[in-house]
Backbone as CSV, one residue per row, in Angstrom:
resi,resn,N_x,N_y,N_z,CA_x,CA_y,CA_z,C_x,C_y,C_z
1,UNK,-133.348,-40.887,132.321,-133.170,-41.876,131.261,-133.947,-41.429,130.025
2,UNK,-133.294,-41.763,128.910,-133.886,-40.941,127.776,-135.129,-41.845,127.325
3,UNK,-135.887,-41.407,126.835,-137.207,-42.367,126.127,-136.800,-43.216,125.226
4,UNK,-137.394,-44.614,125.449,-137.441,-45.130,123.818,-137.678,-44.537,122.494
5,UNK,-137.244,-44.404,121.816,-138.680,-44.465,120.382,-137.595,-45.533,119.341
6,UNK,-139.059,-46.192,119.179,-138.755,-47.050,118.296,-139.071,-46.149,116.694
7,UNK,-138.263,-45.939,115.990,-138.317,-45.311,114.489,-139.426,-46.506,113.812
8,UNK,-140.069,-45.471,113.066,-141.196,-46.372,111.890,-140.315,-47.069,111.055
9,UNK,-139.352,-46.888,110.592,-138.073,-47.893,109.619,-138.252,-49.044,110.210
10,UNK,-138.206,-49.342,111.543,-137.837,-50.680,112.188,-138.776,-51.149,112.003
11,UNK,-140.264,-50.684,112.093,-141.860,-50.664,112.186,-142.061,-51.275,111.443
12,UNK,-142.156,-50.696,110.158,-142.524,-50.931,109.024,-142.313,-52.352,108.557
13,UNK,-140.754,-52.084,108.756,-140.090,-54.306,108.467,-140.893,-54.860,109.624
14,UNK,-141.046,-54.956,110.683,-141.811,-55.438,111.561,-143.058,-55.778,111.634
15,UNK,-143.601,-54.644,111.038,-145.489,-54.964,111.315,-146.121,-55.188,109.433
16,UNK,-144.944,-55.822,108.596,-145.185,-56.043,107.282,-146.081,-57.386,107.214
17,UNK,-146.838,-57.689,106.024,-147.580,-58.679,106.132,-146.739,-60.012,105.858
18,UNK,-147.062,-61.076,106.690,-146.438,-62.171,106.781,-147.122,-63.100,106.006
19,UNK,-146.853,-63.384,104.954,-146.731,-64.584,103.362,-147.179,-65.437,104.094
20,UNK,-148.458,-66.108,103.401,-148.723,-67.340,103.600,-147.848,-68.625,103.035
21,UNK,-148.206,-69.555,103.250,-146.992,-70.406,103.394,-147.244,-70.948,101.829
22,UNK,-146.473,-71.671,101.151,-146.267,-72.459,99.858,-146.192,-73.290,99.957
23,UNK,-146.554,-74.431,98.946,-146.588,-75.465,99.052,-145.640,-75.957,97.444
24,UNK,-144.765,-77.142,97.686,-143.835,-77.343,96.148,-144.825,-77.650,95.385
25,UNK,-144.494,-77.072,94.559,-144.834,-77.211,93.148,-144.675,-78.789,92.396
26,UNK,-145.397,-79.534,91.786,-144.875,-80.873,90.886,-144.665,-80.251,90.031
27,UNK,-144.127,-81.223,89.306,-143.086,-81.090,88.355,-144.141,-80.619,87.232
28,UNK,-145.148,-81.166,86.954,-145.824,-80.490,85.624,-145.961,-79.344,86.057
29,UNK,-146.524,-78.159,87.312,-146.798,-77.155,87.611,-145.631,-76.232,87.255
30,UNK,-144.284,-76.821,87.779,-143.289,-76.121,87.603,-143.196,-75.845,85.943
31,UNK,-143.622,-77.072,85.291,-143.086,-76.769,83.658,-144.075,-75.830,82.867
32,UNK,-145.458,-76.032,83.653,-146.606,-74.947,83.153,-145.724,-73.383,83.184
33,UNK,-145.128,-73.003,84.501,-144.668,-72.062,85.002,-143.852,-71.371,84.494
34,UNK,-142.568,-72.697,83.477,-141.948,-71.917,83.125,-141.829,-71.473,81.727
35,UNK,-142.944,-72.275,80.802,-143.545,-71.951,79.755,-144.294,-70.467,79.768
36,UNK,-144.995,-70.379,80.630,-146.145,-68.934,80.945,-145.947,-68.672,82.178
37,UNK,-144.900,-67.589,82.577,-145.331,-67.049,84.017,-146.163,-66.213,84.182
38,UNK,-147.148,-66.578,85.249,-148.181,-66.604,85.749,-147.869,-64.517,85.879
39,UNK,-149.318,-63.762,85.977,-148.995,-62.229,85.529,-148.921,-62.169,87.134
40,UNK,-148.048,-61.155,88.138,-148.171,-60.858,89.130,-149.532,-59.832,89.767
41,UNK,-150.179,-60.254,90.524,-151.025,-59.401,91.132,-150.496,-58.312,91.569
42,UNK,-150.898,-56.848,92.003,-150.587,-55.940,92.297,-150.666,-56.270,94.199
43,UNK,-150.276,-55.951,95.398,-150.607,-56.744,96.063,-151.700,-54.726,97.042
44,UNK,-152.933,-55.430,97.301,-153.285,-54.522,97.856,-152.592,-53.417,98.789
45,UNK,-152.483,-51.908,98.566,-152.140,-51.035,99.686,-152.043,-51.227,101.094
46,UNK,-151.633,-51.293,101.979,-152.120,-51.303,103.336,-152.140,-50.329,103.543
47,UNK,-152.926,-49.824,105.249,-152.835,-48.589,105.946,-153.132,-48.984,107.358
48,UNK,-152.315,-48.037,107.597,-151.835,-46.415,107.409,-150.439,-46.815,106.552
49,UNK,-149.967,-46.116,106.061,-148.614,-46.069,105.251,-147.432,-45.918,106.532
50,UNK,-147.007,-46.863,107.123,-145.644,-46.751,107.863,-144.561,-46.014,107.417
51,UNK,-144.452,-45.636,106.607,-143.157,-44.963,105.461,-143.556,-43.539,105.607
52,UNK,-145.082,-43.249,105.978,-145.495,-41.944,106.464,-145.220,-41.445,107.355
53,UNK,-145.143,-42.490,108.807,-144.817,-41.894,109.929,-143.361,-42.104,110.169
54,UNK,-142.804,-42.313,109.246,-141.143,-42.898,109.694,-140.397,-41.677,108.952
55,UNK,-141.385,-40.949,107.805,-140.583,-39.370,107.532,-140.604,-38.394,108.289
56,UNK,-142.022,-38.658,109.262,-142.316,-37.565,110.118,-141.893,-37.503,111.015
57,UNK,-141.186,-38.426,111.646,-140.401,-38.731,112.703,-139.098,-38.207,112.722
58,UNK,-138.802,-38.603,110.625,-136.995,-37.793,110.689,-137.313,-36.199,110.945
59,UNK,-138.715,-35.822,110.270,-138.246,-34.115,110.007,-138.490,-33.910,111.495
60,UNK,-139.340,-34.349,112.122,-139.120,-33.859,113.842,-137.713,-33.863,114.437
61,UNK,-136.558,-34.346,113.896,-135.223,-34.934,114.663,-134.570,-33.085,114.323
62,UNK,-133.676,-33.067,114.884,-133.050,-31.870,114.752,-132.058,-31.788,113.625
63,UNK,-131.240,-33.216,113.310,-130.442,-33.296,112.515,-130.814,-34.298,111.407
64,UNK,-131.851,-33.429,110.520,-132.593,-34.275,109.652,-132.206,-34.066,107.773
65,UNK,-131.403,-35.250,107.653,-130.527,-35.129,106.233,-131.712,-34.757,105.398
66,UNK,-131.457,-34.171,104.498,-131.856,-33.912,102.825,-133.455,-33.746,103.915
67,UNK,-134.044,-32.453,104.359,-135.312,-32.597,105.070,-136.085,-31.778,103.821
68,UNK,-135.612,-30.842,102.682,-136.967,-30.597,101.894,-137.298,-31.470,101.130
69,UNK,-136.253,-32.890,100.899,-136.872,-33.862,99.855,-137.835,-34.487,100.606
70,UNK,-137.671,-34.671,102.299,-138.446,-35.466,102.709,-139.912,-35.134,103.152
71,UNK,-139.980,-33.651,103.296,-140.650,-32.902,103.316,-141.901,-32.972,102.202
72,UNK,-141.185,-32.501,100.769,-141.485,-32.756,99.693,-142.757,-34.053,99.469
73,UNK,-141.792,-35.296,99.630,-142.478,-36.670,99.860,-143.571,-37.034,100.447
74,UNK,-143.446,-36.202,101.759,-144.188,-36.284,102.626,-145.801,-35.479,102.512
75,UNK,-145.785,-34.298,101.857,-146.884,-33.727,100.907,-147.362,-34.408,99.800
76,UNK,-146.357,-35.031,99.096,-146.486,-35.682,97.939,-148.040,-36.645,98.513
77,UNK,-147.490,-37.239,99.584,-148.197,-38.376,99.572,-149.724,-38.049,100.181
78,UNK,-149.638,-37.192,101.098,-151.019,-36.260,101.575,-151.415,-35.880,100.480
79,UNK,-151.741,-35.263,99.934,-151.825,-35.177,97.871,-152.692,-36.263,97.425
80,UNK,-151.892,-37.382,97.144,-151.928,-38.216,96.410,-153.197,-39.137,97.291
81,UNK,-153.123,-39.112,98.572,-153.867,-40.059,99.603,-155.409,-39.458,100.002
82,UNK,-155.117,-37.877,99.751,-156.178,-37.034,100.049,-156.234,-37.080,101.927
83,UNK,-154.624,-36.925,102.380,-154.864,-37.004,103.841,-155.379,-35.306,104.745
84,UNK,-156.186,-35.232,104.705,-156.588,-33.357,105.197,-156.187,-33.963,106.651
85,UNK,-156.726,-34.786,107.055,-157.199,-34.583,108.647,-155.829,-35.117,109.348
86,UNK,-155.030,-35.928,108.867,-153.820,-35.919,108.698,-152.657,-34.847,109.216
87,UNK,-152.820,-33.877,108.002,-151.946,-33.155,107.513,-152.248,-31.796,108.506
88,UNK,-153.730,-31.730,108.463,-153.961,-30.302,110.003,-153.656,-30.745,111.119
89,UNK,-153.875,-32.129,111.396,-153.239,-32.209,112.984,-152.491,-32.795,113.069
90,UNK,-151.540,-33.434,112.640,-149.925,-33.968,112.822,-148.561,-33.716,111.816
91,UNK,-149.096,-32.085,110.658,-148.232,-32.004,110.071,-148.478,-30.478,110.045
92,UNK,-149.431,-30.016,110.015,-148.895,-28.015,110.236,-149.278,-27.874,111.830
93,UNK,-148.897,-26.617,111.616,-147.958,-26.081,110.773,-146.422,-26.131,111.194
94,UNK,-146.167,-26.942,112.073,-145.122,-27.569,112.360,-144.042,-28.341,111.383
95,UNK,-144.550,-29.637,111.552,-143.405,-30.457,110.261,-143.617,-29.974,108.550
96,UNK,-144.812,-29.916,108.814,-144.902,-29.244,107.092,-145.167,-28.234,106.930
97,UNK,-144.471,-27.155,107.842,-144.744,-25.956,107.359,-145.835,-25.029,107.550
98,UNK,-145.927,-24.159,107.161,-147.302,-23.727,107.509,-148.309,-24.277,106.573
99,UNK,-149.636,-24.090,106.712,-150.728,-24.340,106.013,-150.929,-24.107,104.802
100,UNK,-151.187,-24.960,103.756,-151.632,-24.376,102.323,-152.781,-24.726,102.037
101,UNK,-153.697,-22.971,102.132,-154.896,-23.348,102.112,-155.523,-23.511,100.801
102,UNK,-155.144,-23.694,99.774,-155.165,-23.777,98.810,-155.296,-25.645,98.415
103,UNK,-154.565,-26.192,98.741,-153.921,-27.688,99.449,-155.390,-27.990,100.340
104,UNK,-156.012,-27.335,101.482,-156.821,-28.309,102.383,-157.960,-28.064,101.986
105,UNK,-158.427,-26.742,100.613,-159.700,-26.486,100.224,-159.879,-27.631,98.979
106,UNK,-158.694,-28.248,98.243,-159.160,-29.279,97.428,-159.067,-30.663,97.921
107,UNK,-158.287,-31.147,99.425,-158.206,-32.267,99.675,-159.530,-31.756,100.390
108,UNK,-160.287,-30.670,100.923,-161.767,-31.031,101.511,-162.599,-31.782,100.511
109,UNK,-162.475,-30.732,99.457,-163.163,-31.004,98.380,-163.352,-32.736,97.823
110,UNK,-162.454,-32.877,97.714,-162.147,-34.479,97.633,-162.870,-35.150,98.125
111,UNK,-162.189,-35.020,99.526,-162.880,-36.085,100.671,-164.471,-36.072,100.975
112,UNK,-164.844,-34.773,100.640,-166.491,-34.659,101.126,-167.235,-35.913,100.118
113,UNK,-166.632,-35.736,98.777,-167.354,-35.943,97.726,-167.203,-37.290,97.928
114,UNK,-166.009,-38.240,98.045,-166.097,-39.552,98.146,-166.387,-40.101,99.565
115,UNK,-166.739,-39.237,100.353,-167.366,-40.044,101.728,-168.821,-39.886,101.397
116,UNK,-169.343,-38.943,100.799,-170.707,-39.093,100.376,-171.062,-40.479,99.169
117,UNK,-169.849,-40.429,98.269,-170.141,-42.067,97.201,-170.378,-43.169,98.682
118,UNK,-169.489,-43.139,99.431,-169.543,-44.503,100.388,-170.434,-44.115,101.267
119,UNK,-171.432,-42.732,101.513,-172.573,-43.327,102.244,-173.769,-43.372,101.505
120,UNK,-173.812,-43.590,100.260,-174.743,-43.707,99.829,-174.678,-45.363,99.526
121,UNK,-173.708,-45.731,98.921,-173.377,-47.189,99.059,-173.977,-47.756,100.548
122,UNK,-173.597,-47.429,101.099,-173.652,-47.706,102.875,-175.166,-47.701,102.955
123,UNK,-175.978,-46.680,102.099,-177.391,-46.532,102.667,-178.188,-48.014,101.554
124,UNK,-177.478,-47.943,100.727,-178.395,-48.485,99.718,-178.239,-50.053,99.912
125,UNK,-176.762,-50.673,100.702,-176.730,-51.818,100.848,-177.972,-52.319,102.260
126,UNK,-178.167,-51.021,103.056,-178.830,-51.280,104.101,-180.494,-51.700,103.788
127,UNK,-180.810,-50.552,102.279,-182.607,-51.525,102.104,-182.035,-52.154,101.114
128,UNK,-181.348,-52.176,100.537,-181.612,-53.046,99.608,-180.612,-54.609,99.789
129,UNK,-179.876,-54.501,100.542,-178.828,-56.222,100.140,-178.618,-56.512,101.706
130,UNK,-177.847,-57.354,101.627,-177.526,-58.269,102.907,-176.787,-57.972,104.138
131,UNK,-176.145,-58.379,105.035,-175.426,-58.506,105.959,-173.680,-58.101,105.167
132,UNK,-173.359,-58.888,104.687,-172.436,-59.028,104.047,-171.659,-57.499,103.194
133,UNK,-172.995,-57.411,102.370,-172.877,-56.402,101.803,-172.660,-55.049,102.085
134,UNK,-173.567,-55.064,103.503,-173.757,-53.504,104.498,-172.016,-53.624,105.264
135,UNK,-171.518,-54.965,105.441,-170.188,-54.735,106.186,-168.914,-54.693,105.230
136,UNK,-169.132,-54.774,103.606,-167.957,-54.521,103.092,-168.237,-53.149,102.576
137,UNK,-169.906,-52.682,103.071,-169.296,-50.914,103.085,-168.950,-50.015,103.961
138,UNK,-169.553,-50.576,105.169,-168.678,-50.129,105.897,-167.122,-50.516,106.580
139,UNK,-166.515,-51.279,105.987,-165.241,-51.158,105.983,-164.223,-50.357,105.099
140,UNK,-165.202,-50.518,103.642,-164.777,-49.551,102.964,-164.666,-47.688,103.280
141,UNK,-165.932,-47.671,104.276,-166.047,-46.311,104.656,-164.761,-46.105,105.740
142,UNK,-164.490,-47.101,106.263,-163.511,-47.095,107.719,-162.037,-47.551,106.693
143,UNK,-161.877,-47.928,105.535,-160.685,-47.908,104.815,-160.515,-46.795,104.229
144,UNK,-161.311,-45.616,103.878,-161.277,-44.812,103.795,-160.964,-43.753,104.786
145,UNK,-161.085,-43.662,106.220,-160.961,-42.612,106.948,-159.751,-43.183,107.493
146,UNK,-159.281,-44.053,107.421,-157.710,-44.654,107.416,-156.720,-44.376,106.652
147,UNK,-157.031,-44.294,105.423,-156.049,-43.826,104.401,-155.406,-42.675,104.315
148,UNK,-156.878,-41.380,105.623,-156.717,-39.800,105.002,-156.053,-39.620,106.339
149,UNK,-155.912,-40.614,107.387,-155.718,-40.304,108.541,-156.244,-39.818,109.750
150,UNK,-157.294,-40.150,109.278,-158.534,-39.358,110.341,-158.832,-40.470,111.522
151,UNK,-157.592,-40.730,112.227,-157.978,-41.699,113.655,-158.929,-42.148,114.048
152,UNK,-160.092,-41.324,114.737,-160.838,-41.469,115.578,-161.901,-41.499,114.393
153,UNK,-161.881,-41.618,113.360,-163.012,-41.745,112.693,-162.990,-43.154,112.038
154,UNK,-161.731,-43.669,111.381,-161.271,-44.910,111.097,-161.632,-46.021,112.175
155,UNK,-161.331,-45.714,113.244,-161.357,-46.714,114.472,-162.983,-47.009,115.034
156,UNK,-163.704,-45.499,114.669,-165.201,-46.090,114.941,-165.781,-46.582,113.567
157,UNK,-165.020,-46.526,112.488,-165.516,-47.364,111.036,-165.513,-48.840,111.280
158,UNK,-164.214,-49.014,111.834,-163.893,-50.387,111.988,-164.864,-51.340,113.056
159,UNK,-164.947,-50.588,114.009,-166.218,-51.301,115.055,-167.335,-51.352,114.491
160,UNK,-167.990,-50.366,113.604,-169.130,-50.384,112.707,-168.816,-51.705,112.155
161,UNK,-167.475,-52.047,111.315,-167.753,-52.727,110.045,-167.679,-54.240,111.169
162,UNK,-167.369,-54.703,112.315,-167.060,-55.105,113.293,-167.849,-55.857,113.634
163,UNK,-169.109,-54.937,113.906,-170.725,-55.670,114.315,-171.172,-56.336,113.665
164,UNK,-171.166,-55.980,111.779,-171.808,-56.974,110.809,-170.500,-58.301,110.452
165,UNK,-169.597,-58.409,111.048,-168.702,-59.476,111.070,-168.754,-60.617,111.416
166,UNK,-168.948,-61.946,110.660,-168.980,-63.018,111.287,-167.718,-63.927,111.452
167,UNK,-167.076,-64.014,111.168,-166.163,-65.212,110.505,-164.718,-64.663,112.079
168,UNK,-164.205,-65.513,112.103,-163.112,-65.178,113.557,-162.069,-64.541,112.280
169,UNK,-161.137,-65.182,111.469,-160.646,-64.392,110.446,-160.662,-63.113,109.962
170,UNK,-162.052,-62.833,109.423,-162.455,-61.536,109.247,-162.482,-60.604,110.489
171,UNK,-162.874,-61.192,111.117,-162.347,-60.122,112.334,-161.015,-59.779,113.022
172,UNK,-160.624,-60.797,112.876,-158.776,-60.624,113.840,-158.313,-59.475,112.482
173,UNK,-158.657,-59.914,110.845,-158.363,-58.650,110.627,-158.537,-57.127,110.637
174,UNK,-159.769,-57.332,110.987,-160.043,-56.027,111.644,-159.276,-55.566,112.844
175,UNK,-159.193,-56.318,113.981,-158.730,-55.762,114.977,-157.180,-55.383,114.557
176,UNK,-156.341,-56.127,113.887,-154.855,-55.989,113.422,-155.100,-54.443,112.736
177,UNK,-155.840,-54.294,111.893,-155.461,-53.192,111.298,-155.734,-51.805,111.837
178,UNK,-156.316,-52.456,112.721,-156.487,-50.839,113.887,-155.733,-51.288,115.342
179,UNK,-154.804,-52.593,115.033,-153.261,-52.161,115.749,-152.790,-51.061,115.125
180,UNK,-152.320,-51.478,113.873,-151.593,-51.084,112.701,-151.208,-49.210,112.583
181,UNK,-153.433,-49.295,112.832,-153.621,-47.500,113.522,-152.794,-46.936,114.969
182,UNK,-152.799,-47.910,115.774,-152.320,-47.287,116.958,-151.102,-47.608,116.731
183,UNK,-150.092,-48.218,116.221,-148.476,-47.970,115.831,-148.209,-46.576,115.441
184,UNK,-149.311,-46.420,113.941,-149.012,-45.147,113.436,-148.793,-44.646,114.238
185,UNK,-150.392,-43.980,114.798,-149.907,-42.555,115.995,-149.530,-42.853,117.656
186,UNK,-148.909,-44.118,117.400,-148.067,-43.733,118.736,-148.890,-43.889,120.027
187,UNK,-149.696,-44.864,119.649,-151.148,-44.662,121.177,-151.172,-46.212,121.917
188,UNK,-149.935,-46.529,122.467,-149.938,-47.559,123.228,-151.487,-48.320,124.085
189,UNK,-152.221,-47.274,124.403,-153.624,-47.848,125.305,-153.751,-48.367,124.266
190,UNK,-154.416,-48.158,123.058,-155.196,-48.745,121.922,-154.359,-49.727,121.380
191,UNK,-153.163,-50.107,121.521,-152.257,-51.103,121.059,-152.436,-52.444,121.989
192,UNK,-152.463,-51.758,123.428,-152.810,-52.989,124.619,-154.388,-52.931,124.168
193,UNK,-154.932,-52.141,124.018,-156.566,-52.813,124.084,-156.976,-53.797,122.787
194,UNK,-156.307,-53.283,121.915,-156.708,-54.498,120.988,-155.654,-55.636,120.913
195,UNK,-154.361,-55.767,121.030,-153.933,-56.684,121.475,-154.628,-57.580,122.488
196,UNK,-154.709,-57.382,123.387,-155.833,-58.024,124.276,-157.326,-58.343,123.636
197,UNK,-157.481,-57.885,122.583,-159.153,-57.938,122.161,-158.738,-59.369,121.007
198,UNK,-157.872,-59.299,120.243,-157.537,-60.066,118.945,-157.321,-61.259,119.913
199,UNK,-156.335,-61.612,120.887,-155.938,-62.602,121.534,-157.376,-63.077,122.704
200,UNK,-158.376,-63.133,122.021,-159.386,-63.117,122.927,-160.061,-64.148,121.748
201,UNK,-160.211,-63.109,120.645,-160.484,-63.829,119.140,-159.751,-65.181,118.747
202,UNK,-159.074,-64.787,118.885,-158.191,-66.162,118.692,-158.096,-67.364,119.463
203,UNK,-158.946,-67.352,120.651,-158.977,-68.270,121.527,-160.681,-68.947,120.457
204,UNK,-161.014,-68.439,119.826,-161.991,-68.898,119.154,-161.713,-69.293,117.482
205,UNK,-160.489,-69.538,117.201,-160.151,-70.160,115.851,-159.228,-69.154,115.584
206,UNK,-158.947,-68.995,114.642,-157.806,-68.294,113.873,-156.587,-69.293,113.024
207,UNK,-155.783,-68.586,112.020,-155.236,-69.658,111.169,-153.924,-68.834,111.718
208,UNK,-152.858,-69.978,111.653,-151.113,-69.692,111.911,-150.969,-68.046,111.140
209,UNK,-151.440,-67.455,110.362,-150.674,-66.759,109.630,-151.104,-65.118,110.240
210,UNK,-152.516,-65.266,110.889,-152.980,-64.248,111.985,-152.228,-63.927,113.381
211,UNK,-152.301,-65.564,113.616,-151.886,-65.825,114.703,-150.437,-65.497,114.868
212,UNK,-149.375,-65.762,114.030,-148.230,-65.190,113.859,-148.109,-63.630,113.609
213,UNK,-148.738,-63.341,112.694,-148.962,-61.764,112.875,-148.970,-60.853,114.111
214,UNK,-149.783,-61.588,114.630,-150.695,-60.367,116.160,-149.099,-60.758,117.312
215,UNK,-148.392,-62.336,117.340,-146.998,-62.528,117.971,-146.053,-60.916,117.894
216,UNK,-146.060,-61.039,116.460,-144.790,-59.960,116.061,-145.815,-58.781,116.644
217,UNK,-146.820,-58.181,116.277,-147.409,-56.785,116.385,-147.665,-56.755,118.356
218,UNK,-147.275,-58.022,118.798,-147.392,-57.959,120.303,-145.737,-57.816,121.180
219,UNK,-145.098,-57.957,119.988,-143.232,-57.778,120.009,-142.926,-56.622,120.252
220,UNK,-143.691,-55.938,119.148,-143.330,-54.480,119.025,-144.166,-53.521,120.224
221,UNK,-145.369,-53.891,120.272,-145.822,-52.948,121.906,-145.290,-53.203,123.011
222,UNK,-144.313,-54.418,123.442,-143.723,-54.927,124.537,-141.920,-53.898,124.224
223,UNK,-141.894,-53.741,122.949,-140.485,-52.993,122.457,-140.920,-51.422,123.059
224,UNK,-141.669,-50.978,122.459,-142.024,-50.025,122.671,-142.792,-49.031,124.071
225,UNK,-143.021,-50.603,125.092,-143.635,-49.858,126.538,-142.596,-50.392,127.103
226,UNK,-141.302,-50.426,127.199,-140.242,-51.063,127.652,-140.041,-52.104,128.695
227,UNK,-140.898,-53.080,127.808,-141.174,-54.628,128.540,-140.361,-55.320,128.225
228,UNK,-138.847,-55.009,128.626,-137.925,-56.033,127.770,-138.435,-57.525,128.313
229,UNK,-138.524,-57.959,129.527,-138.514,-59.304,129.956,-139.025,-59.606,129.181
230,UNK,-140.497,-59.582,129.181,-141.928,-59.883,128.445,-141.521,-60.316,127.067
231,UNK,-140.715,-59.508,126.275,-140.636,-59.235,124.832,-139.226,-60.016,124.698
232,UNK,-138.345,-60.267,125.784,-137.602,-61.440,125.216,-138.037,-62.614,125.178
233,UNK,-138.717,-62.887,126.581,-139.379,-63.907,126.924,-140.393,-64.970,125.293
234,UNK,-141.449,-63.762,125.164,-142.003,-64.092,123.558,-141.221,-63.960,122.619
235,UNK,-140.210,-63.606,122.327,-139.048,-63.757,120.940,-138.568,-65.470,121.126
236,UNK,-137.925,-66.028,122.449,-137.382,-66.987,122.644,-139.062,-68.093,122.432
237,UNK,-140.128,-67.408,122.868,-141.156,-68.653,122.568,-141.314,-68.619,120.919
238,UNK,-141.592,-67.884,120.346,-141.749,-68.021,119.051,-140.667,-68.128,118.235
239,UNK,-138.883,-68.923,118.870,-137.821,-68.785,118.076,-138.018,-70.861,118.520
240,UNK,-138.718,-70.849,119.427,-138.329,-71.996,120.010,-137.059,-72.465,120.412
241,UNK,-136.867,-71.361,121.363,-135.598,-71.501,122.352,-135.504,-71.587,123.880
């Protein structure tokens, strides 16, 4: 029987962030609104980039349309993201080709320099400021080794930033976004272990919009370890059917 794989395309719509809810507008709000619309926020990046692993997936296929644009793209964005650790172990010299060392001597370059800004941040919040402060740098340090793709370094950022965490909120997002990590690369244990860790959290508060989240991101590991029962079973509870 051939393997599943679920494509990152499907992923991506799947494990997207779910909108908090709205509330109507009165009627003066609406007329404020349509006098001055309000400027749109940019809405923060997420990571890992799903759109990353859903190219890498086509150029692995044998019959992969238009593969130097995607190719192309796919550097583009290692580039642009500063992904080194990334790009040496899940893209040469295989999907992208061979190595350009030219390419991993300035994304080193890069990366050394701004993991040193965030541990000095990291050191200085530690004598000098609070709780608070020491854990939005180290998340920042663990949003950083997320972005470049560096797994196992992201995932012990996140437990760092983890410990100085108080709030049940702040944490379920932590644990979600290092689901988010184990979708990327494909690492089902770490998908059941924090699935199981968030739904543990949540027995201690959490708001509908988490709580709906971690549903769907518990859809897709039941899709993906081929739990159909399980995963119809929770579609029909959360369709209320």
């Amino acid at each position: 029987m051939d393997a599943l794989v679920v494509l990152p395309t499907q992923m991506s719509l799947l494990v997207m962030e779910i909108p908090g809810s709205r509330r109507p507008l009165t009627a003066r709000c609406a007329q404020v609104m349509a006098e001055k619309p309000p400027e749109e926020e940019k809405p923060a990046e997420t990571y890992p980039i799903m759109a990353l692993a859903q190219k890498r997936t086509m150029l692995m296929g044998e019959n992969c349309p238009d593969r130097e644009r995607i190719r192309s793209e796919i550097l583009a964005t290692v580039r642009e993201k500063g992904m080194l650790p990334y790009y040496e172990k899940y893209l040469c010299p295989g999907v992208a080709g061979p190595p350009d060392e030219s390419l991993k001597a300035q994304l080193q370059k890069q990366n050394e320099e701004e993991q040193a800004t965030l541990e000095e941040k990291i050191k200085d919040a530690k004598e000098n400021l609070g709780d608070i402060e020491i854990r939005d740098a180290l998340l920042a340090k663990a949003t950083f080794f997320n972005r470049i793709g560096d797994k196992e370094q992201a995932i012990k950022g996140y437990e760092e930033a983890f410990a100085k965490t108080v709030g049940v909120g702040a944490k379920l997002d932590n644990i979600l976004t290092v689901i988010r990590i184990a979708f990327f690369f494909d690492d089902t244990a770490l998908m059941k272990k924090h699935i199981d860790r968030a739904k543990t959290e949540l027995g201690k508060g959490g708001d509908w919009e988490r709580r709906n989240k971690l549903k769907v991101y518990e859809g897709i590991y039941l899709m993906i370890s081929r739990s159909w029962k399980e995963a119809d079973e929770g579609s029909r509870c959360r369709l209320g059917s």
